[in-house]
C-alpha positions in Angstrom: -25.8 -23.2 -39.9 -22.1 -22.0 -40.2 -21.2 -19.4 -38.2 -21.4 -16.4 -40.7 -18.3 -14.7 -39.4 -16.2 -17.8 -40.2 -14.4 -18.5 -43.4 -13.1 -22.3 -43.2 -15.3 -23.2 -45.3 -14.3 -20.8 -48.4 -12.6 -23.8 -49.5 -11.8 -26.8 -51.7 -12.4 -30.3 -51.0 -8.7 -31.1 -52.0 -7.2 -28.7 -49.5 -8.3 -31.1 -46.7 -7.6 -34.2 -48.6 -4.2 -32.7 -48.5 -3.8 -31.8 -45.1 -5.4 -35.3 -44.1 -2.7 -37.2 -46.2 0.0 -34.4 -44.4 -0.9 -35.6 -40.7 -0.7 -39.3 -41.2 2.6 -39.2 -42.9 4.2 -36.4 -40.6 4.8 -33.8 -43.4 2.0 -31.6 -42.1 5.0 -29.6 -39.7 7.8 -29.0 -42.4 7.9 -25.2 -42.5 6.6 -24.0 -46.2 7.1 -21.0 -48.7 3.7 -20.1 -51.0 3.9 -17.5 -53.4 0.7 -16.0 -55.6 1.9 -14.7 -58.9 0.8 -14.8 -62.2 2.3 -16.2 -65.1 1.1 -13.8 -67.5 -1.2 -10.7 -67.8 -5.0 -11.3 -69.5 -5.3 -10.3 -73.3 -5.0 -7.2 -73.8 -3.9 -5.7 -70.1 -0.4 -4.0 -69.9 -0.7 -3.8 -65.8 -2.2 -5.8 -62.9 -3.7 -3.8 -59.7 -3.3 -5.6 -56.9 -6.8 -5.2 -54.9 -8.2 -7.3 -52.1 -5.8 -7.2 -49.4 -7.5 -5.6 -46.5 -10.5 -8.0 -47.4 -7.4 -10.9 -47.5 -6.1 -10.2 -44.0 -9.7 -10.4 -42.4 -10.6 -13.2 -43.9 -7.7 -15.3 -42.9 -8.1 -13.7 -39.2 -11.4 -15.6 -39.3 -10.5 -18.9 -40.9 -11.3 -20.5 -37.9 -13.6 -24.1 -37.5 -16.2 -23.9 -35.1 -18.6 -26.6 -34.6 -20.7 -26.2 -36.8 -17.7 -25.8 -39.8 -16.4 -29.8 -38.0 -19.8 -31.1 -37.8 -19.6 -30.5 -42.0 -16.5 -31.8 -42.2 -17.3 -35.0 -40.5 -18.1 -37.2 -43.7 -14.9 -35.7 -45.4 -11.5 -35.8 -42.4 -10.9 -38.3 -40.3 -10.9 -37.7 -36.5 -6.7 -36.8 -36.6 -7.5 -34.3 -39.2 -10.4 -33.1 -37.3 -8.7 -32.1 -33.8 -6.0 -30.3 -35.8 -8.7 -28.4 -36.9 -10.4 -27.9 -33.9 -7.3 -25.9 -32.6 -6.3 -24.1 -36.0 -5.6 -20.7 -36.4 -3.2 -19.2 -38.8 0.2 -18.5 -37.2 2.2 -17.3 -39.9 3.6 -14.9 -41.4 2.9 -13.1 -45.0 4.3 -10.4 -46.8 2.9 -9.0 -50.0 2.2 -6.2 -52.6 0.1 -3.7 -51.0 -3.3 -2.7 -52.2 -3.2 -0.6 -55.1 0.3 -1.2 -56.4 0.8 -2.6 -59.9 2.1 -6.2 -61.0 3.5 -7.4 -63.6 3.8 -11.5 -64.7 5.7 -12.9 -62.2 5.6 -10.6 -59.3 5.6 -12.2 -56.3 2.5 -10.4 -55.2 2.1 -12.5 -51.8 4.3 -14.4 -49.8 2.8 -16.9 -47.2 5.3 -18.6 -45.1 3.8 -21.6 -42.8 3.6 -24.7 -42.1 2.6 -26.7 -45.3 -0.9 -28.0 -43.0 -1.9 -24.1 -42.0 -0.4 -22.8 -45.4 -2.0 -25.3 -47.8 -5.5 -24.5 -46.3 -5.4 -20.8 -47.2 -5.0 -21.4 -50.8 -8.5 -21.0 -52.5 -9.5 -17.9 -50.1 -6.8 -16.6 -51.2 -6.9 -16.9 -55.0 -10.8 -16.4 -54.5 -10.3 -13.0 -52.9 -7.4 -11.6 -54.7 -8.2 -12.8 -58.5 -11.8 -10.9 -58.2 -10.5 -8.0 -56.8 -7.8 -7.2 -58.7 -9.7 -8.2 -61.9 -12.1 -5.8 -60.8 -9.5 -3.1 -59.7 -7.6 -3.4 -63.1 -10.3 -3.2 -65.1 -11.9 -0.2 -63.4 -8.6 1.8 -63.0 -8.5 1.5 -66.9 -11.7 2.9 -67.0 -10.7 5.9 -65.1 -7.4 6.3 -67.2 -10.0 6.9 -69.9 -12.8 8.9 -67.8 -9.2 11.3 -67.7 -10.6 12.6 -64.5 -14.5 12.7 -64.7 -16.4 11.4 -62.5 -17.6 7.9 -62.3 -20.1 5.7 -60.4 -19.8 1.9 -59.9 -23.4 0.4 -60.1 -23.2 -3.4 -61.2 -24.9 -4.7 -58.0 -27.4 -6.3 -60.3 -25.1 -8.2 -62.5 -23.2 -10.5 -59.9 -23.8 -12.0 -56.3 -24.2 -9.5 -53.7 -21.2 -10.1 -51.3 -19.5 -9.8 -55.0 -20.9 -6.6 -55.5 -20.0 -5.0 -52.4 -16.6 -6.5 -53.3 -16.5 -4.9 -56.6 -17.8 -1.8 -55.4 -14.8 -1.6 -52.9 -11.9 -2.5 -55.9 -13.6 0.1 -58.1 -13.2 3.0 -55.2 -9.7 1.7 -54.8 -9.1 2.2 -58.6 -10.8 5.7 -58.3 -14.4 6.0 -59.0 -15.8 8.3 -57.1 -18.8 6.9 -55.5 -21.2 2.8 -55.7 -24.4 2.9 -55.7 -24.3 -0.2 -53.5 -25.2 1.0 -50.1 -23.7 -2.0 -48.1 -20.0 -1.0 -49.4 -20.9 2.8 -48.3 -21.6 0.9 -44.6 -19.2 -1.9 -44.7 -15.8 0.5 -46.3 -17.1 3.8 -45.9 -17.4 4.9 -49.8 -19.3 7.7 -51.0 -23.2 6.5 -52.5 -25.3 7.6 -55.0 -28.2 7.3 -56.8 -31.4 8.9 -57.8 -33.9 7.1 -59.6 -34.8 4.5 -62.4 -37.0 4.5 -65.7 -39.7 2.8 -63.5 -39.9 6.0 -60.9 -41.1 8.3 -63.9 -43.3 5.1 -65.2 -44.8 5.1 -62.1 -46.0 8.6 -62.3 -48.9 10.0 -64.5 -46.4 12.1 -66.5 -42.9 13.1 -66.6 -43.6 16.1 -64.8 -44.9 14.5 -61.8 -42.2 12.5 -61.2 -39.8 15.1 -61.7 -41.2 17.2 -58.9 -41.6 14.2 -56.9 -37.8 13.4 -56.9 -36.9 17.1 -56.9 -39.4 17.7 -53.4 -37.2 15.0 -51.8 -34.2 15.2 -53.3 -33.6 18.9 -54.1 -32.4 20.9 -57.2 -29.0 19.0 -57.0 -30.7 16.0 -57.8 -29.8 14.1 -61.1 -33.2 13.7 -63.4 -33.3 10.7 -66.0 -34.4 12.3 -69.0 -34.6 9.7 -71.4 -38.1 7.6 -70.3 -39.8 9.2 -73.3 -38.1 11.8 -75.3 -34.8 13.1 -74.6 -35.4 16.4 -75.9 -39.0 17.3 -73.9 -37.3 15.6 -71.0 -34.5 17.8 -70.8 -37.3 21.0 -71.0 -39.4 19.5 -68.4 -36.4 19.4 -66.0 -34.9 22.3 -65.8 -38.8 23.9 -65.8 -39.2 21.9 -62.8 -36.0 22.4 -61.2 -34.9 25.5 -62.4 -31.4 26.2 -63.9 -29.8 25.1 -60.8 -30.7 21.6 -62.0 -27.9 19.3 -60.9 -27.7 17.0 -63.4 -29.2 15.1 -66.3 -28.6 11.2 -66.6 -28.9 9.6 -70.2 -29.2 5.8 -70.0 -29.6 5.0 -73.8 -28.8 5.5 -77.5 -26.6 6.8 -79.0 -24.9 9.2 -75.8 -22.4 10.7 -77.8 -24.4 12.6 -80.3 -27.6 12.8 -77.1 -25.2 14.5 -75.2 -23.6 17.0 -77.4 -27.7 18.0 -78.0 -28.3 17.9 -74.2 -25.4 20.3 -73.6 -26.6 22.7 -76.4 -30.1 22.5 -75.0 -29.4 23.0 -71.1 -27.1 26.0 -72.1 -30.0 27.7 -74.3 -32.0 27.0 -71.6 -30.2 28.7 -68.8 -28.8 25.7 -67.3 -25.1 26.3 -68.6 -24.0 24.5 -64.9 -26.1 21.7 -65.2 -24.1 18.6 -65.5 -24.8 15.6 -68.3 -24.2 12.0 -66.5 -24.5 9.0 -69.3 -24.8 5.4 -68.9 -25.5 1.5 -70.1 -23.0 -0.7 -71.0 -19.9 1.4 -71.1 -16.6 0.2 -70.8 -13.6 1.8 -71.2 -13.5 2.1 -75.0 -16.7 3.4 -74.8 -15.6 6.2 -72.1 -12.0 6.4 -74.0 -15.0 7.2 -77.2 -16.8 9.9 -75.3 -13.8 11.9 -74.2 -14.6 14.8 -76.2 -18.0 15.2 -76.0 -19.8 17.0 -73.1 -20.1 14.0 -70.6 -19.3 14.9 -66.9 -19.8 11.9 -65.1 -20.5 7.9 -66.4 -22.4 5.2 -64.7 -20.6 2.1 -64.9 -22.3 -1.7 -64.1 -21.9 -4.6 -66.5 -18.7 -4.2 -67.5 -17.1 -3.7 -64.9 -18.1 -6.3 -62.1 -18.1 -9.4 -65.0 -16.0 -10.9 -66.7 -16.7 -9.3 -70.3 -14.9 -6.6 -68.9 -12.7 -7.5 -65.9 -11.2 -11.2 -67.3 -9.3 -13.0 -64.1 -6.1 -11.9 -62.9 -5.1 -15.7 -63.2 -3.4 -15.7 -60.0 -1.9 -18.7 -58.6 -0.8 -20.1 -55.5 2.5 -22.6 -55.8 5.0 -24.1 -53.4 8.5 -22.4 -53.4 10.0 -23.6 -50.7 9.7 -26.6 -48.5 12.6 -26.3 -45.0 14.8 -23.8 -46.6 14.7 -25.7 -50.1 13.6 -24.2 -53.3 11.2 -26.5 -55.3 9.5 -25.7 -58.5 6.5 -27.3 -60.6 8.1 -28.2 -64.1 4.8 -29.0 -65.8 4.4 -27.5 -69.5 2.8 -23.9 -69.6 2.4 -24.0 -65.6 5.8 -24.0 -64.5 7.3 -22.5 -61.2 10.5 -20.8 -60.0 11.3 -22.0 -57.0 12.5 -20.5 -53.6 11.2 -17.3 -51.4 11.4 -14.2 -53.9 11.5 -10.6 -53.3 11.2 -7.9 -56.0 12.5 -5.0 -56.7 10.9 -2.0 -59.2 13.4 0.2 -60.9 13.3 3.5 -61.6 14.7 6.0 -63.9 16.1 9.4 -62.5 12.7 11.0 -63.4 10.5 8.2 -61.6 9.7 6.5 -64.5 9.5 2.7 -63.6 12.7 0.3 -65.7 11.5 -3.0 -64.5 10.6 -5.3 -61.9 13.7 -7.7 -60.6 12.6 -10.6 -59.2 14.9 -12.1 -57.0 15.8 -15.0 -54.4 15.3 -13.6 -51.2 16.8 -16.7 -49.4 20.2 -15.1 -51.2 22.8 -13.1 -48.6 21.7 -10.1 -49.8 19.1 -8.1 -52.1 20.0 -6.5 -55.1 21.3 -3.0 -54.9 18.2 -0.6 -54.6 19.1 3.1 -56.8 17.3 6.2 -55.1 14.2 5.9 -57.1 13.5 2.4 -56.9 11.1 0.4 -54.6 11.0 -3.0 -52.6 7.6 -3.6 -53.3 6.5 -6.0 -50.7 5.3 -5.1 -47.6 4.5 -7.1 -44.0 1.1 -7.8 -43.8 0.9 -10.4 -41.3 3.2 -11.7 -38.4 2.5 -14.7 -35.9 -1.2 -14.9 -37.5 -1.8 -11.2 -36.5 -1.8 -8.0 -38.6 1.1 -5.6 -38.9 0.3 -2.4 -37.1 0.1 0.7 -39.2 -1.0 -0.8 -42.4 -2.7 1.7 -45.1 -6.0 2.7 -45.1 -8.0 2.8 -48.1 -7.4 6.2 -48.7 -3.6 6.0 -48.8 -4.1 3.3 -51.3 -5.9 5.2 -53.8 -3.2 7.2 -53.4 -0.8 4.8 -54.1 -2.6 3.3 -57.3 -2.5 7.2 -58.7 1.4 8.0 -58.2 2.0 4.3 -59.4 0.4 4.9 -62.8 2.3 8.1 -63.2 5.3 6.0 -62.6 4.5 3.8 -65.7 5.8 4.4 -69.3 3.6 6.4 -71.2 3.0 3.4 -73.5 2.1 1.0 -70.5 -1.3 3.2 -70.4 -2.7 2.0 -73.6 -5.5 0.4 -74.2 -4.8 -1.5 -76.9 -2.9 -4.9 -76.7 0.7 -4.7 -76.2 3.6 -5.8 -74.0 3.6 -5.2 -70.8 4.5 -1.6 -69.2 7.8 -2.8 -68.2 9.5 -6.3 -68.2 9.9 -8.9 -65.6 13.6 -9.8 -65.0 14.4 -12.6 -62.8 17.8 -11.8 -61.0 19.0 -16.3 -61.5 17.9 -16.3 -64.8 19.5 -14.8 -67.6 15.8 -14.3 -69.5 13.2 -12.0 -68.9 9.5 -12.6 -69.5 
């Protein structure tokens, strides 16, 4: 077996057929510019989040071939190929959006600058790590435009592949849900879990009441009781009987939640349990949510949606050659065109912090545009030599970063419906924007 804490192999066949081919002809040394952008924004979206970085950075640390990674590459490289990679590690350098910033089409949201053999190889962990993430991270930080500051809980473990899910977990706390239910991203990045029980619990039990006091003996009055096994109505009476009106809250995981919750609030407030908080779930997305912002909901449980595609399409992300020794080059192909060279950007801002547009310009140029007061270089160093910059930001400062970014963005730019994006992409050498 591979050793588990290696990533070489996150890869595609073609990347080594490429750095093969590089070797033998003595192009493998020519010192490269990638960039990851994407052309356009998915159906629909008026922002990207840029999510995945931290998880970027560790994984390229470890991209590293042991014997066991050369022993499966013997069938595909050739021995010259092969004792490259015996020796390999990353030595570049890479600057990039940090995590929780918003993109737009275009922005050159990383910058890896190599040699064409070390830079070529990073290509599909790269694109694997940052199109899931920031899918994930855009879709959920819609979600909590529309939760409007409730509280919501990421628990799609079920629906994808577990290292995906504690992936997913991790882009939704960065987007600002509160807490996973996925225990290994609690361990692995420190987020807030929770959970209390399923419909098979109170199944399990000889009657609703049972399992009630079961879960409220271990769990306390704080606990969250699913009400909705049987009947929603005798549910919510057996609850707060059992747990008093301290009852923490009620979970609804069916029908119609709207209208079940409006009757659950009236209920738990006859009832005594006027603090008692109503937590709904099953299949909600963000129109759903954006639907249930008046009624009495105080927390949503969000799975499906949010960790497949349905709901968080790819960022569509892409990894091109810029630059080869200094000179710019550029794909031409139809609908998958590149600009070439090393590019900054630079997001303007009106006096009152509301984002103009992002310039994207030619960094190889003498000098960068003119930055106003307000406005923001918007990459960062991420990597120098192979190694990590010192001081980079946590996860908290992150969140952080996501929240004063979206206040930054046109009012319009926080729709839900289709539309432009928030603001436009102008590229400083061309005379269009896109």
């Amino acid at each position: 077996m591979t050793d588990p804490a290696s990533t070489a192999l996150f890869t595609d066949h073609y990347e080594l057929t490429m750095l093969a081919g590089a070797l033998r002809d003595g192009t493998a040394d020519r010192e490269c510019t990638f960039e990851v952008f994407a052309r356009r924004l998915p159906d629909g979206r008026r922002y990207g989040v840029v999510g995945g970085i931290e998880r970027l950075l560790e994984a390229i640390e470890n991209f590293r071939f042991g014997d066991a990674e050369l022993q499966a590459l013997g069938r595909i490289c050739d021995e010259e190929a092969l004792s490259w990679l015996r020796d390999h590690r990353f030595r570049g350098r890479i600057d990039g959006y940090p995590e929780g910033e918003l993109y737009f089409p275009g922005s050159p949201v990383l910058t890896v600058r190599a040699t064409f053999a070390e830079a070529v190889l990073l290509e599909t962990v790269i694109l694997s790590i940052l199109n899931h993430d920031s899918a994930i991270a855009a879709a959920a930080t819609r979600m909590v435009s529309a939760a409007n500051g409730r509280r919501l809980i990421e628990m799609g473990s079920r629906r994808t592949h577990e290292e995906s899910a504690v992936a997913a977990a991790r882009a939704a706390y960065l987007a600002g849900f509160t807490a996973t239910s996925n225990l290994q991203a609690g361990h692995r990045y420190g987020i807030p879990t929770a959970g209390t029980s399923a419909h098979s619990f109170t199944l399990l039990h000889d009657s609703e009441r049972s399992a009630f006091e079961a879960q409220v003996a271990a769990l306390g009055t704080g606990t969250a009781l699913l009400v909705d096994t049987y009947d929603i109505s005798r549910g919510i009476d057996t609850a707060v009987d059992v747990a008093g009106t301290g009852l923490g809250a009620i979970r609804i995981d069916s029908g119609d939640v709207g209208v079940l919750a409006r009757q659950a609030r009236e209920q738990l407030d006859s009832l005594g349990a006027t603090g008692t908080r109503i937590v709904v779930s099953g299949d909600l997305d963000e129109y759903a949510i954006a639907s249930l912002r008046a009624e009495p909901v105080d927390g949503y449980g969000v799975g499906t949606s949010l960790v497949t595609g349905s709901g968080a399409p790819t960022a569509g992300m892409v990894y091109k050659l810029v630059e080869v020794e200094g000179r710019p080059v550029a794909k031409r192909s139809s609908h998958k065109e590149s600009r070439g060279g090393h590019k900054g950007a630079l997001r303007t801002h009106k006096d009152t912090g509301t984002a103009i547009e992002e310039v994207v310009y030619r960094a190889s140029d003498a000098a960068p545009p003119k930055a106003g007061p307000h406005d923001r270089f918007m990459q960062i160093p991420l990597m120098r030599d192979g190694e990590r910059v010192d001081d980079l930001p946590t996860l908290e400062d992150n969140r952080q970063r996501l929240r004063h970014a979206l206040v930054s963005v046109p009012w319009e730019g926080l729709k839900l419906s289709a539309g432009e994006p928030a603001i436009p992409t102008v590229f400083a050498d061309a005379e269009h924007s896109t």
